[in-house]
PDB file of the backbone (N, CA, C, O) and the ligand in Angstrom, with CONECT records:
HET     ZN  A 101       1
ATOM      1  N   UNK A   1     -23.184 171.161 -30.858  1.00  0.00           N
ATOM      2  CA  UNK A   1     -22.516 172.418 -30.511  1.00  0.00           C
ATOM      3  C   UNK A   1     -21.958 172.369 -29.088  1.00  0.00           C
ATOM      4  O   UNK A   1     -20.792 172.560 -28.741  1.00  0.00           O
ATOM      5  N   UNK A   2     -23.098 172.053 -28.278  1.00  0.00           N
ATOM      6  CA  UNK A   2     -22.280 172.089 -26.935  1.00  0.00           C
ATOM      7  C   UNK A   2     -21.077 170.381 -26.248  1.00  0.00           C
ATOM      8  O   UNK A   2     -20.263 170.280 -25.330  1.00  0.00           O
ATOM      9  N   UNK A   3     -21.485 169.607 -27.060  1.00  0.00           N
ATOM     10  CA  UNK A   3     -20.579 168.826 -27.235  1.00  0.00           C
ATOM     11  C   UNK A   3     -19.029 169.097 -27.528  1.00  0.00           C
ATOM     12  O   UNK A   3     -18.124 168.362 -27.132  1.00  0.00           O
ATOM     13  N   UNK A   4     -18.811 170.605 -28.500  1.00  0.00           N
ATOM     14  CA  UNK A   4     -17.596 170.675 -28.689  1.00  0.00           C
ATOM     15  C   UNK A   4     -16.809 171.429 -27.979  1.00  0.00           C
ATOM     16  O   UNK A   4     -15.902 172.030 -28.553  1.00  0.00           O
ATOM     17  N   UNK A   5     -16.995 171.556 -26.557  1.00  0.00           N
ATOM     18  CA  UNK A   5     -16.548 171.930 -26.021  1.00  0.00           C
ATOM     19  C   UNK A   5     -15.631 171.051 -24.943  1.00  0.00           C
ATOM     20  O   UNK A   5     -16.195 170.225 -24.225  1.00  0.00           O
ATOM     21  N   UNK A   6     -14.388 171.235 -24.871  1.00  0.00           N
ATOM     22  CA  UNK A   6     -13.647 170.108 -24.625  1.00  0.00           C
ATOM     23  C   UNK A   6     -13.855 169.953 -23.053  1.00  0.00           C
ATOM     24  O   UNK A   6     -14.614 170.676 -22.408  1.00  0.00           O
ATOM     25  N   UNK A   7     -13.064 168.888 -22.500  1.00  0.00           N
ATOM     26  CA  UNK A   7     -13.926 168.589 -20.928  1.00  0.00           C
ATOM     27  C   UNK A   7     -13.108 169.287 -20.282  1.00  0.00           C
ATOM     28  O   UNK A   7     -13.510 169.984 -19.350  1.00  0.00           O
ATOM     29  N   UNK A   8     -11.510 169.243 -20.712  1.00  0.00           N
ATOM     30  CA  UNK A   8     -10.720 169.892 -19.765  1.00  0.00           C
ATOM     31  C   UNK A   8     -10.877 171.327 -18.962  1.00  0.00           C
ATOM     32  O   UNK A   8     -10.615 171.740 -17.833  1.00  0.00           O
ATOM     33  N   UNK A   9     -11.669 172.058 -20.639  1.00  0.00           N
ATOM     34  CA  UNK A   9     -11.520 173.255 -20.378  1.00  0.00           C
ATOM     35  C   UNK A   9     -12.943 173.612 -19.359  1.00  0.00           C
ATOM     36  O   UNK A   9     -12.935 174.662 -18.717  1.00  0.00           O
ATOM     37  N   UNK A  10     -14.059 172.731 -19.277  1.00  0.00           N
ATOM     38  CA  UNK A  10     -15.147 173.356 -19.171  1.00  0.00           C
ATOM     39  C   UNK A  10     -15.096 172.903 -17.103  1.00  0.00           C
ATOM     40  O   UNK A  10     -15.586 173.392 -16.086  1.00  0.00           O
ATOM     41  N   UNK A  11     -14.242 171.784 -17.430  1.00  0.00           N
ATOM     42  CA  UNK A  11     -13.781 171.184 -15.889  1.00  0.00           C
ATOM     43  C   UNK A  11     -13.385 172.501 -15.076  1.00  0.00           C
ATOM     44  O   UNK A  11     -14.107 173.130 -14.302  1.00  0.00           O
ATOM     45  N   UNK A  12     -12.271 172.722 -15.381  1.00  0.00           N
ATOM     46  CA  UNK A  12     -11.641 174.108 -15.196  1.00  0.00           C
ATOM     47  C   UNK A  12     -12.389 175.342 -14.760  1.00  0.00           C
ATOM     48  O   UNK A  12     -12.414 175.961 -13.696  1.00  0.00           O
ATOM     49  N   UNK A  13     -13.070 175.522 -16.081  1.00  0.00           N
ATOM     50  CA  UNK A  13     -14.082 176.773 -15.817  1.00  0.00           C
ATOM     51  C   UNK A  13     -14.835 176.901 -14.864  1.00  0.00           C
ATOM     52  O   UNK A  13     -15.162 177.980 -14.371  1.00  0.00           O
ATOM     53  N   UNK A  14     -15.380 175.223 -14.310  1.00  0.00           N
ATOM     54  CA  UNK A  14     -16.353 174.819 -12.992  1.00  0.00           C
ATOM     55  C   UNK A  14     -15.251 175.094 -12.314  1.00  0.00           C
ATOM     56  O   UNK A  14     -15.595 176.230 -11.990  1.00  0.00           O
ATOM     57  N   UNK A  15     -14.345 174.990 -11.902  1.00  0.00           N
ATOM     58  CA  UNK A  15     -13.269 175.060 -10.416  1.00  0.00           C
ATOM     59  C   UNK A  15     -13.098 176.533 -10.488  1.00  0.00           C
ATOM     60  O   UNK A  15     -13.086 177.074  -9.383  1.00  0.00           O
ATOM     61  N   UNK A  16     -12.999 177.110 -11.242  1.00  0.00           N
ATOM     62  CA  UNK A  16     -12.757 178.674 -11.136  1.00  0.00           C
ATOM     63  C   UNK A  16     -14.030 179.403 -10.407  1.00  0.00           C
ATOM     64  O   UNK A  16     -13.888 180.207  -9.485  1.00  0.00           O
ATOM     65  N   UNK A  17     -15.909 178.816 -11.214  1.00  0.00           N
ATOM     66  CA  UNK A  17     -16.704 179.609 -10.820  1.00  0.00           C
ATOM     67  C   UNK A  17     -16.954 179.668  -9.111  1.00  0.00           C
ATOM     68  O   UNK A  17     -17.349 180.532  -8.328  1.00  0.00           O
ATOM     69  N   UNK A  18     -16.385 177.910  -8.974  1.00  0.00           N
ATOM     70  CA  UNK A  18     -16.733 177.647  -7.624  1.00  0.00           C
ATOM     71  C   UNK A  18     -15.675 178.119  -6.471  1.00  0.00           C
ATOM     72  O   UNK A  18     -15.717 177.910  -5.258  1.00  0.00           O
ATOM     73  N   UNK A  19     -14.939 178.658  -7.069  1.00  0.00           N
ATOM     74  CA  UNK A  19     -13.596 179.622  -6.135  1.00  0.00           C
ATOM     75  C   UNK A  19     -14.583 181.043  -6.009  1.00  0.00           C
ATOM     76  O   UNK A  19     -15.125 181.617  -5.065  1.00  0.00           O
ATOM     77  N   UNK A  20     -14.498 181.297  -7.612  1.00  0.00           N
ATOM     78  CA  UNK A  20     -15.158 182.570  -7.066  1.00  0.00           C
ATOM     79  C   UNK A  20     -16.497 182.568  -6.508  1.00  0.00           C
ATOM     80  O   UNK A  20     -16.550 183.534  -5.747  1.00  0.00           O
ATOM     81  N   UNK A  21     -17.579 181.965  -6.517  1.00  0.00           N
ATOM     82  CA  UNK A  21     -18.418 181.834  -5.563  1.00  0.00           C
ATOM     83  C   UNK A  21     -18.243 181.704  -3.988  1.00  0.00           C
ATOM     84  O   UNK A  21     -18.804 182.333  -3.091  1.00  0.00           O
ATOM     85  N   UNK A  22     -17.653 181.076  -3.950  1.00  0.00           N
ATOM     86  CA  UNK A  22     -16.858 181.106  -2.569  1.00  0.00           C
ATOM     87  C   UNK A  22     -16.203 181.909  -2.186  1.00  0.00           C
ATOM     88  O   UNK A  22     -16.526 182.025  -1.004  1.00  0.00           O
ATOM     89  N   UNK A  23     -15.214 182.801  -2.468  1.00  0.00           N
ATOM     90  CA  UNK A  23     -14.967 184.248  -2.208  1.00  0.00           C
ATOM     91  C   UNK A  23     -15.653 185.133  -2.152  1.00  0.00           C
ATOM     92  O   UNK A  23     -15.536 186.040  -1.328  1.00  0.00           O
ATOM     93  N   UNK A  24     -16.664 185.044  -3.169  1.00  0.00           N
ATOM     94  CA  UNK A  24     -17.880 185.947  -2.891  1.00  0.00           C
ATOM     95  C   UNK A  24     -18.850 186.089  -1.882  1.00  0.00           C
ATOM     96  O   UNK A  24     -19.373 187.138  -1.506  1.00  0.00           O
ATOM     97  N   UNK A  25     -19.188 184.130  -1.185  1.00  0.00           N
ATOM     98  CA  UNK A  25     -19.801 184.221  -0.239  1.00  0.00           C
ATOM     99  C   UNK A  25     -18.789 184.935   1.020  1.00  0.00           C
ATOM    100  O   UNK A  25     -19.041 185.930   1.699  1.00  0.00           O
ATOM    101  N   UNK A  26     -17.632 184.093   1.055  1.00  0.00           N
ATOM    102  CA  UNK A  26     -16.784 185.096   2.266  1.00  0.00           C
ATOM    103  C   UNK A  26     -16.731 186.121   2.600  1.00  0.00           C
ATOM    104  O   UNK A  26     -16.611 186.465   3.776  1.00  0.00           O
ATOM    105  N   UNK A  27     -16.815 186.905   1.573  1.00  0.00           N
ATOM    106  CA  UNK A  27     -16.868 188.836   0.662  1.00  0.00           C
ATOM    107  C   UNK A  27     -18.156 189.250   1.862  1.00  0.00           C
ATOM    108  O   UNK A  27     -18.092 189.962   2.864  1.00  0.00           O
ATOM    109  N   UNK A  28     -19.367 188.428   1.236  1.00  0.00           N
ATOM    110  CA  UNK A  28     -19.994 189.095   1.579  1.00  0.00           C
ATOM    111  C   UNK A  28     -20.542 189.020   3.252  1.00  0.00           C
ATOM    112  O   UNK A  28     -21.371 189.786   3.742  1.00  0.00           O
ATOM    113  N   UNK A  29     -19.829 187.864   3.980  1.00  0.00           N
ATOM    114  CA  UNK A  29     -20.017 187.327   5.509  1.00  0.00           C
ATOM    115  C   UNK A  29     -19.238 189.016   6.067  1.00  0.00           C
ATOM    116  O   UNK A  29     -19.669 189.950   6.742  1.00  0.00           O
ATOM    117  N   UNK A  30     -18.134 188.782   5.474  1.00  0.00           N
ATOM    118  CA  UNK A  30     -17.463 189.569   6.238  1.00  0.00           C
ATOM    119  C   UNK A  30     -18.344 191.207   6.287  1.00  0.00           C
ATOM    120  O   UNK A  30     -18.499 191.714   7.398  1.00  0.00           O
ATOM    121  N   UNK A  31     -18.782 191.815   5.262  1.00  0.00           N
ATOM    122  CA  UNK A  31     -19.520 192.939   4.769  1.00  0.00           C
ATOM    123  C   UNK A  31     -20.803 193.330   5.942  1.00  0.00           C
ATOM    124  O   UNK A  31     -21.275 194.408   6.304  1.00  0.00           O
ATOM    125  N   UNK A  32     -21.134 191.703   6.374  1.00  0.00           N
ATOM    126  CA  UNK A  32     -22.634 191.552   7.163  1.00  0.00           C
ATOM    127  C   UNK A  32     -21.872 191.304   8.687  1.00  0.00           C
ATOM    128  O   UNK A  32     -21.427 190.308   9.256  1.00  0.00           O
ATOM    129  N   UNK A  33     -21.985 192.966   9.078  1.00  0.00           N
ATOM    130  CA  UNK A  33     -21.421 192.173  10.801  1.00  0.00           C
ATOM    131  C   UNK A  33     -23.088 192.790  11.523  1.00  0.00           C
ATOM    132  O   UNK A  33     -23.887 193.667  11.195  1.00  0.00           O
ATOM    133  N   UNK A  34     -23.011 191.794  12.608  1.00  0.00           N
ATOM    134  CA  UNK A  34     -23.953 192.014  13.262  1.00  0.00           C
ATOM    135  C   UNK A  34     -25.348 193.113  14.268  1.00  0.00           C
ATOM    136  O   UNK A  34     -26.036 193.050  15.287  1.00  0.00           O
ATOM    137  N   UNK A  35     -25.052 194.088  13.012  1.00  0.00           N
ATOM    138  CA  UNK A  35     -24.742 195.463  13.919  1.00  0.00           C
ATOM    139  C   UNK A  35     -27.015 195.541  13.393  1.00  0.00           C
ATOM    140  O   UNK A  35     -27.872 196.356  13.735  1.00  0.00           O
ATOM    141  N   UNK A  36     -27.108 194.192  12.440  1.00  0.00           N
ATOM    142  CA  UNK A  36     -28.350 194.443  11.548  1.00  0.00           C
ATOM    143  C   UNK A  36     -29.390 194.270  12.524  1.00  0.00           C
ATOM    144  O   UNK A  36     -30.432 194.907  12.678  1.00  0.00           O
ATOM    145  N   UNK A  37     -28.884 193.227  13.198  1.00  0.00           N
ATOM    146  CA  UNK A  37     -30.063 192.358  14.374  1.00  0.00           C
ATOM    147  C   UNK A  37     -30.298 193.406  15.576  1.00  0.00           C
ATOM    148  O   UNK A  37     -31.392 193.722  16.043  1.00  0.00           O
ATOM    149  N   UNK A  38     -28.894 193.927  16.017  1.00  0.00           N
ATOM    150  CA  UNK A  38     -29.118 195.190  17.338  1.00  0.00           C
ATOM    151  C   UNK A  38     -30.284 196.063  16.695  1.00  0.00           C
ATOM    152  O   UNK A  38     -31.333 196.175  17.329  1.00  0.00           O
ATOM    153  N   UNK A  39     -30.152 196.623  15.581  1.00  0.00           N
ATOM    154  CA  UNK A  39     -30.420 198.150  14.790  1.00  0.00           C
ATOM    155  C   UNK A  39     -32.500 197.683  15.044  1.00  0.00           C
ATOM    156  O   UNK A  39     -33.407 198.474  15.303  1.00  0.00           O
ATOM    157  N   UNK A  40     -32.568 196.407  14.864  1.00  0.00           N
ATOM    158  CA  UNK A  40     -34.038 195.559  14.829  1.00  0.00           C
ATOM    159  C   UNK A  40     -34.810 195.566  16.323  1.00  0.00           C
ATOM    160  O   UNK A  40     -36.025 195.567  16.523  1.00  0.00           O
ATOM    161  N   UNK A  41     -33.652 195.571  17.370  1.00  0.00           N
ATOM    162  CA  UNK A  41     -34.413 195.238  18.551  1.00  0.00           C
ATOM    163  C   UNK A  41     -34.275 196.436  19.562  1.00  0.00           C
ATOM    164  O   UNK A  41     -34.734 196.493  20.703  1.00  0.00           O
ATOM    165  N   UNK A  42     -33.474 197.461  18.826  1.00  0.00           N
ATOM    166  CA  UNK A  42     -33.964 198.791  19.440  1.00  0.00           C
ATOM    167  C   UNK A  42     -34.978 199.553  18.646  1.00  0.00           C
ATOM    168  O   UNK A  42     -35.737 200.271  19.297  1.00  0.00           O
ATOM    169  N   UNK A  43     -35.126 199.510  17.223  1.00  0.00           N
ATOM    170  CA  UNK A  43     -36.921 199.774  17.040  1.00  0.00           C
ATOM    171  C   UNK A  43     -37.960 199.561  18.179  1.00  0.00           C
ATOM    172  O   UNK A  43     -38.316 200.307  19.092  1.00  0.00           O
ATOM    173  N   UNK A  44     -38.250 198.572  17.905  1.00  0.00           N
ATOM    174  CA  UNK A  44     -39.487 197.617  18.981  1.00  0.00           C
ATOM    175  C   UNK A  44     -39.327 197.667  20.401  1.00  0.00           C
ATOM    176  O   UNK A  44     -40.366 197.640  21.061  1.00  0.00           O
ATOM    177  N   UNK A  45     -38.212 197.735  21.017  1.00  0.00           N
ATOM    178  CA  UNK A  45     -38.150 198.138  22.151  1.00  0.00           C
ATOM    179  C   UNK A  45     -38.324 200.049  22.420  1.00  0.00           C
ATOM    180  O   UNK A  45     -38.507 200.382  23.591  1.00  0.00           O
ATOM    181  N   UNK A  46     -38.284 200.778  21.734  1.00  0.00           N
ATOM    182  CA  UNK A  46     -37.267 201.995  22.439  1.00  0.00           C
ATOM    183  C   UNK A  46     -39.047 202.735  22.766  1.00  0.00           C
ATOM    184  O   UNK A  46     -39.104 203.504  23.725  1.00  0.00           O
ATOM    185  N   UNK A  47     -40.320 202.486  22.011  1.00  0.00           N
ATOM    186  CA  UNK A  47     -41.137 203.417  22.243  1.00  0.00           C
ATOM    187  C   UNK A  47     -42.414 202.536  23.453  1.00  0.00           C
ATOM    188  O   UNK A  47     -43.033 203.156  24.317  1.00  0.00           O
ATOM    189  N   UNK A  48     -42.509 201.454  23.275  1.00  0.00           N
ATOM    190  CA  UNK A  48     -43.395 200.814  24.407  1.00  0.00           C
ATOM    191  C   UNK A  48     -43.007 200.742  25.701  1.00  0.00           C
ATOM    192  O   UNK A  48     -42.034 200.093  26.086  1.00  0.00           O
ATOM    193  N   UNK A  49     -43.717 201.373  26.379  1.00  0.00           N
ATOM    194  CA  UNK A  49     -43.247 201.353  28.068  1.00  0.00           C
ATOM    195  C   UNK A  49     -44.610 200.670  28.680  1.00  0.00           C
ATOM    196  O   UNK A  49     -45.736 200.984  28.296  1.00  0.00           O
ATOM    197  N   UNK A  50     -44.313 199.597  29.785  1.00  0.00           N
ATOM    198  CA  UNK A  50     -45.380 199.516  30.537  1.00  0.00           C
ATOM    199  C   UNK A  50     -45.114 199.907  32.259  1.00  0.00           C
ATOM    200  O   UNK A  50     -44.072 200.179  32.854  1.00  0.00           O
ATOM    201  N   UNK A  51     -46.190 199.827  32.618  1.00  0.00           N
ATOM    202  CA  UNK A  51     -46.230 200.272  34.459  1.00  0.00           C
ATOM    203  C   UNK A  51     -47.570 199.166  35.156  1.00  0.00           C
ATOM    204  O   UNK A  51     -48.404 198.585  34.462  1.00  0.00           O
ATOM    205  N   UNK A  52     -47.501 199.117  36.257  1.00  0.00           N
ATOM    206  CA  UNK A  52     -48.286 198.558  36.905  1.00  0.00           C
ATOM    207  C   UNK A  52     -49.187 199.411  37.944  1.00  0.00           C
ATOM    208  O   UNK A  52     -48.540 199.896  38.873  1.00  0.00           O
ATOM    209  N   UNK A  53     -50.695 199.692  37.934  1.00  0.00           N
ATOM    210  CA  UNK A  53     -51.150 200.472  38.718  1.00  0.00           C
ATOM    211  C   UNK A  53     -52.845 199.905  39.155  1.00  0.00           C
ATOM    212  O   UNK A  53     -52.797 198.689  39.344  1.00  0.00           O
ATOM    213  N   UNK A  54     -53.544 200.176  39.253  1.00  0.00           N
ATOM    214  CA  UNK A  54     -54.849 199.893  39.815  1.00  0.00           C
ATOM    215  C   UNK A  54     -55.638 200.383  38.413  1.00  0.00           C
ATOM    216  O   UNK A  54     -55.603 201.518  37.937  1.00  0.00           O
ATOM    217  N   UNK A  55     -56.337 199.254  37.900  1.00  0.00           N
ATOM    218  CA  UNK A  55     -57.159 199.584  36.886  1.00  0.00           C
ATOM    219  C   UNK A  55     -58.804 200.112  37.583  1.00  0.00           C
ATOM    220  O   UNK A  55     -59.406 199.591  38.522  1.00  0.00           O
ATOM    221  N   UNK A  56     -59.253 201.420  36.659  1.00  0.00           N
ATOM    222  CA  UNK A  56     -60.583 202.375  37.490  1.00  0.00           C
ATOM    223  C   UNK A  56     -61.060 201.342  36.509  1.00  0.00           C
ATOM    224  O   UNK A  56     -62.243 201.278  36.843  1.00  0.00           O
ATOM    225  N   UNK A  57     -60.955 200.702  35.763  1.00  0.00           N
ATOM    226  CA  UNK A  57     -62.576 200.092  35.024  1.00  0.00           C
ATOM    227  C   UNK A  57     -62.521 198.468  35.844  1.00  0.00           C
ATOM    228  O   UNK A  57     -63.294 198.366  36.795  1.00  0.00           O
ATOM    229  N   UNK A  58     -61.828 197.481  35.579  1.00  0.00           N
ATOM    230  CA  UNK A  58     -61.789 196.644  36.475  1.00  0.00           C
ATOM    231  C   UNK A  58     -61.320 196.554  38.156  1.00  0.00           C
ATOM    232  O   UNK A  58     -61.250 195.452  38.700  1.00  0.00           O
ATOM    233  N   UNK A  59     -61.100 197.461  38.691  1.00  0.00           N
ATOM    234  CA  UNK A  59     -60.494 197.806  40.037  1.00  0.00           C
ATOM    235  C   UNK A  59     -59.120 196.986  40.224  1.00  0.00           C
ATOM    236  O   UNK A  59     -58.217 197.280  41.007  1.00  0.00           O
ATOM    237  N   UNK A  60     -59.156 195.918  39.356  1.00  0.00           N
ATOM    238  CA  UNK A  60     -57.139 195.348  39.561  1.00  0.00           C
ATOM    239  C   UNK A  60     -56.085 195.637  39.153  1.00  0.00           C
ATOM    240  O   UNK A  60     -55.758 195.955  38.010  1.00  0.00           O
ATOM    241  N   UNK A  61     -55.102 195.484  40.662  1.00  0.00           N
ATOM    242  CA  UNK A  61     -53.665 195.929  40.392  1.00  0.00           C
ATOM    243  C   UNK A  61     -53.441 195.148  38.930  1.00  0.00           C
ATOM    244  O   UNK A  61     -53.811 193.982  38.791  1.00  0.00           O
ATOM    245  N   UNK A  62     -53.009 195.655  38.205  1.00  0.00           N
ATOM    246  CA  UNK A  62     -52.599 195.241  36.923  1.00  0.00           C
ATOM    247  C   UNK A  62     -51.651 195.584  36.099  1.00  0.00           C
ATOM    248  O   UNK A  62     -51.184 196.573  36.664  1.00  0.00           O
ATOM    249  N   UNK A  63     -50.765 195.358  34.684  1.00  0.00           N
ATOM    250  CA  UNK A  63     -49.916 195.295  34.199  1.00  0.00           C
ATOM    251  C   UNK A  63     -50.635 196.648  33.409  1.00  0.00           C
ATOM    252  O   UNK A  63     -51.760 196.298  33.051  1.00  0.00           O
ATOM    253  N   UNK A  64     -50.479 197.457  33.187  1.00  0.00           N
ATOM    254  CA  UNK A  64     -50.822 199.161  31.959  1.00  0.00           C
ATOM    255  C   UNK A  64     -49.749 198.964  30.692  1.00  0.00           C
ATOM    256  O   UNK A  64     -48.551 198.992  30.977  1.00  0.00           O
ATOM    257  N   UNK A  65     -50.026 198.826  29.720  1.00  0.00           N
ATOM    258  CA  UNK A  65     -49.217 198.839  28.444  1.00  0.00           C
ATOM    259  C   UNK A  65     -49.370 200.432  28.128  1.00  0.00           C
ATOM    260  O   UNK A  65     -50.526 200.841  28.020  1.00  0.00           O
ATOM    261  N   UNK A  66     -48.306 201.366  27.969  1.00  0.00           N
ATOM    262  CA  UNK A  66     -48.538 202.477  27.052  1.00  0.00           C
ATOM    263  C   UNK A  66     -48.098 202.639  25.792  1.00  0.00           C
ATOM    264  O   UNK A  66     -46.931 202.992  25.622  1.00  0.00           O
ATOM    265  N   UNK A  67     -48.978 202.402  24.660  1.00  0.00           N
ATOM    266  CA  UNK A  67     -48.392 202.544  23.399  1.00  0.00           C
ATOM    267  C   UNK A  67     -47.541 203.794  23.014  1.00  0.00           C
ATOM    268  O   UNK A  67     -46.940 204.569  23.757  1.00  0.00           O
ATOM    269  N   UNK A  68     -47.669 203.783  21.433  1.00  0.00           N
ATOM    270  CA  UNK A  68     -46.651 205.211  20.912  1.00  0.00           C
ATOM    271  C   UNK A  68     -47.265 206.536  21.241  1.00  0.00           C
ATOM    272  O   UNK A  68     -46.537 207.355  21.801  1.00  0.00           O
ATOM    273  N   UNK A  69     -48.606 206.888  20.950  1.00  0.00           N
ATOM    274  CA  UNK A  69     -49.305 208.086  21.550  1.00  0.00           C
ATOM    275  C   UNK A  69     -49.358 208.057  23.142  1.00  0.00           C
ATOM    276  O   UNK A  69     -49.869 209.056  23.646  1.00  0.00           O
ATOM    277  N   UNK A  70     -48.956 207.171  23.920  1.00  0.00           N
ATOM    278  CA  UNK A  70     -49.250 207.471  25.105  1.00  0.00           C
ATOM    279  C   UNK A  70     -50.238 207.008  25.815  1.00  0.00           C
ATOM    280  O   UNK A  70     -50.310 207.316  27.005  1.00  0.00           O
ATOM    281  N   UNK A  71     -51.333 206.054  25.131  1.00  0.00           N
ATOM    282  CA  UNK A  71     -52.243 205.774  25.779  1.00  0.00           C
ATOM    283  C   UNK A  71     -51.814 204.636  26.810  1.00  0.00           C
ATOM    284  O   UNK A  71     -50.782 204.051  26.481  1.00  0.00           O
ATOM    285  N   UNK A  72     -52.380 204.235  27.931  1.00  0.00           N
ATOM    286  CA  UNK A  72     -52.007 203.363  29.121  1.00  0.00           C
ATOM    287  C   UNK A  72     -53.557 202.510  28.795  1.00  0.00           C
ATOM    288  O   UNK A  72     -54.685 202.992  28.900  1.00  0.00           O
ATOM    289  N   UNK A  73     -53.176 201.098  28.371  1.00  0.00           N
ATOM    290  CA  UNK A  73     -54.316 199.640  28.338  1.00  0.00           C
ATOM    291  C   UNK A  73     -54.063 198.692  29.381  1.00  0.00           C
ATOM    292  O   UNK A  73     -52.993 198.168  29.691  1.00  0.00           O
ATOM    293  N   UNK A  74     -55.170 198.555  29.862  1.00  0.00           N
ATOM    294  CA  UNK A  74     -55.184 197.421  31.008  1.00  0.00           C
ATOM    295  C   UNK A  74     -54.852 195.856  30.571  1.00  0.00           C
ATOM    296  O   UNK A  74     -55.686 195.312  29.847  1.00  0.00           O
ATOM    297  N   UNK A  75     -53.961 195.282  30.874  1.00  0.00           N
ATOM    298  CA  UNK A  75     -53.731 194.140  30.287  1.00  0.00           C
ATOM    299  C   UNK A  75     -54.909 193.227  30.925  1.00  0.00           C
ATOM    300  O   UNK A  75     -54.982 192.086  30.469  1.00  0.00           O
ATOM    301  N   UNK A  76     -55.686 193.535  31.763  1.00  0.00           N
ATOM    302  CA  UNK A  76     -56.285 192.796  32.153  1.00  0.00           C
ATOM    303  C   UNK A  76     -57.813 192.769  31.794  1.00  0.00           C
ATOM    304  O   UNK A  76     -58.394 191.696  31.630  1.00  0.00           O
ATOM    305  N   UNK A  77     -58.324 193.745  31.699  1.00  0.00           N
ATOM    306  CA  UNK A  77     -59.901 194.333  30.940  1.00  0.00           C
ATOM    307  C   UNK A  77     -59.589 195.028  29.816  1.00  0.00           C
ATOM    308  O   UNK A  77     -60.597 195.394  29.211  1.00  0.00           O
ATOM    309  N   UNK A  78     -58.784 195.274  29.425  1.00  0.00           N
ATOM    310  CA  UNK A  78     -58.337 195.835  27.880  1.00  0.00           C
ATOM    311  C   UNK A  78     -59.246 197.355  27.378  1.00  0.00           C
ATOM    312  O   UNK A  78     -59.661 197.869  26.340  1.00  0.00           O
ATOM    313  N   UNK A  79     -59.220 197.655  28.945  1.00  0.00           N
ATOM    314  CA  UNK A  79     -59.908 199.093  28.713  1.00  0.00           C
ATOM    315  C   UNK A  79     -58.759 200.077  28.472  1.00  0.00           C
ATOM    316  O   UNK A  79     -57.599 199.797  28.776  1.00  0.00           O
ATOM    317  N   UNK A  80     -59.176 201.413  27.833  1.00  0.00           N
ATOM    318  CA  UNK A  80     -57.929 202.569  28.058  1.00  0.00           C
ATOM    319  C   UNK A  80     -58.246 203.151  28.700  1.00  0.00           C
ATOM    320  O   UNK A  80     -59.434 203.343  28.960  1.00  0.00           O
ATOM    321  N   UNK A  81     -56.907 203.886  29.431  1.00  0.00           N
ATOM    322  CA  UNK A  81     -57.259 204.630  30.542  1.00  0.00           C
ATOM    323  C   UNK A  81     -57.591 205.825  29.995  1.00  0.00           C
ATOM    324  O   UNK A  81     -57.398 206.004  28.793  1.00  0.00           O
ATOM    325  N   UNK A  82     -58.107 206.758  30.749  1.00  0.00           N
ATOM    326  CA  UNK A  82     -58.359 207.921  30.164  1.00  0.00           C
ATOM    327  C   UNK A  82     -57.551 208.716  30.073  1.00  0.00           C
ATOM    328  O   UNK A  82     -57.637 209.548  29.169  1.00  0.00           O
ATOM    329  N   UNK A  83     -56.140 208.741  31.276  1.00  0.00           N
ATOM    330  CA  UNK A  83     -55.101 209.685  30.332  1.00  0.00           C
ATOM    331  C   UNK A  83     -54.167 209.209  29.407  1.00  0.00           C
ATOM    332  O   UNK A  83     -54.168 208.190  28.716  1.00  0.00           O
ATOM    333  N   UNK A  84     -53.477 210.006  29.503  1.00  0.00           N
ATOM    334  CA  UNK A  84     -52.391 209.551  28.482  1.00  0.00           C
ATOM    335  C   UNK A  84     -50.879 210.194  29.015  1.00  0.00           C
ATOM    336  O   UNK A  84     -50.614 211.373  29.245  1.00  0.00           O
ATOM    337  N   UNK A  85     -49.972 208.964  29.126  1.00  0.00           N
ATOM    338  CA  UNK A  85     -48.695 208.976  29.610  1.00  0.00           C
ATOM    339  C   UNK A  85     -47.686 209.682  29.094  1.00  0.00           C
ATOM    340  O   UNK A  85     -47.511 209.341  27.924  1.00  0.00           O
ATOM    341  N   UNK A  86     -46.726 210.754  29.544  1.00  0.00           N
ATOM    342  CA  UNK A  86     -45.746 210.799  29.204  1.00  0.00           C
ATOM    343  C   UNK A  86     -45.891 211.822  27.918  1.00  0.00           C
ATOM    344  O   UNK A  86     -44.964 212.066  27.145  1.00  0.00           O
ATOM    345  N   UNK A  87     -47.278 212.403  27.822  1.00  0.00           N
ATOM    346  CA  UNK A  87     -47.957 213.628  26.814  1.00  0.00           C
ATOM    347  C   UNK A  87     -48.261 214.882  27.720  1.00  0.00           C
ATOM    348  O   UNK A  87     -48.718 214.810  28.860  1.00  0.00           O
ATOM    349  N   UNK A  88     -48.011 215.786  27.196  1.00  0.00           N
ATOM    350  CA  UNK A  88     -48.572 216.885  28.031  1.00  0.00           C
ATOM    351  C   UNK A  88     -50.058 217.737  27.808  1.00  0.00           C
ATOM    352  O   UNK A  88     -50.382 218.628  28.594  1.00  0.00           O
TER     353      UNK A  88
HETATM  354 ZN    ZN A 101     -58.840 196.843  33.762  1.00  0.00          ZN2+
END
């Protein structure tokens, strides 16, 4: 059965799928502009803030991470501080 299918035509049919595959990939380059990767690295950036101040549990000047609630962590003793940043 699949023998009777002649070569010319099935030759053919391969050069056509592989056009349109290829237009399709182009199709879809063009569709994907770069706007995906920005949209990714203002998530993760826009809510973590850090500061540098004197840690009360280890006494060192140190790096303070404040997460999304606001809490301020000592990068250095990994204590939390007791307030909370930028909350009222
Ligand atoms: Zn500390």
């Amino acid at each position: 059965m699949l023998n009777s299918v002649p070569r010319k035509l099935s030759g053919s049919y391969l050069r056509k799928l592989k056009e349109e595959q290829e237009r399709m990939r182009l199709e879809k380059l063009k569709d994907k502009p770069a706007s995906e990767e920005r949209h990714v690295g203002a998530v993760s950036e826009g809510k973590l803030k850090s500061f540098t101040a004197v840690c009360q549990t280890c006494g060192a000047s140190t790096k303070f991470t404040v997460n999304a609630l606001g809490f301020a962590t000592c990068s250095n003793c990994r204590a939390q501080a007791a307030y909370r940043i930028g909350v009222a």
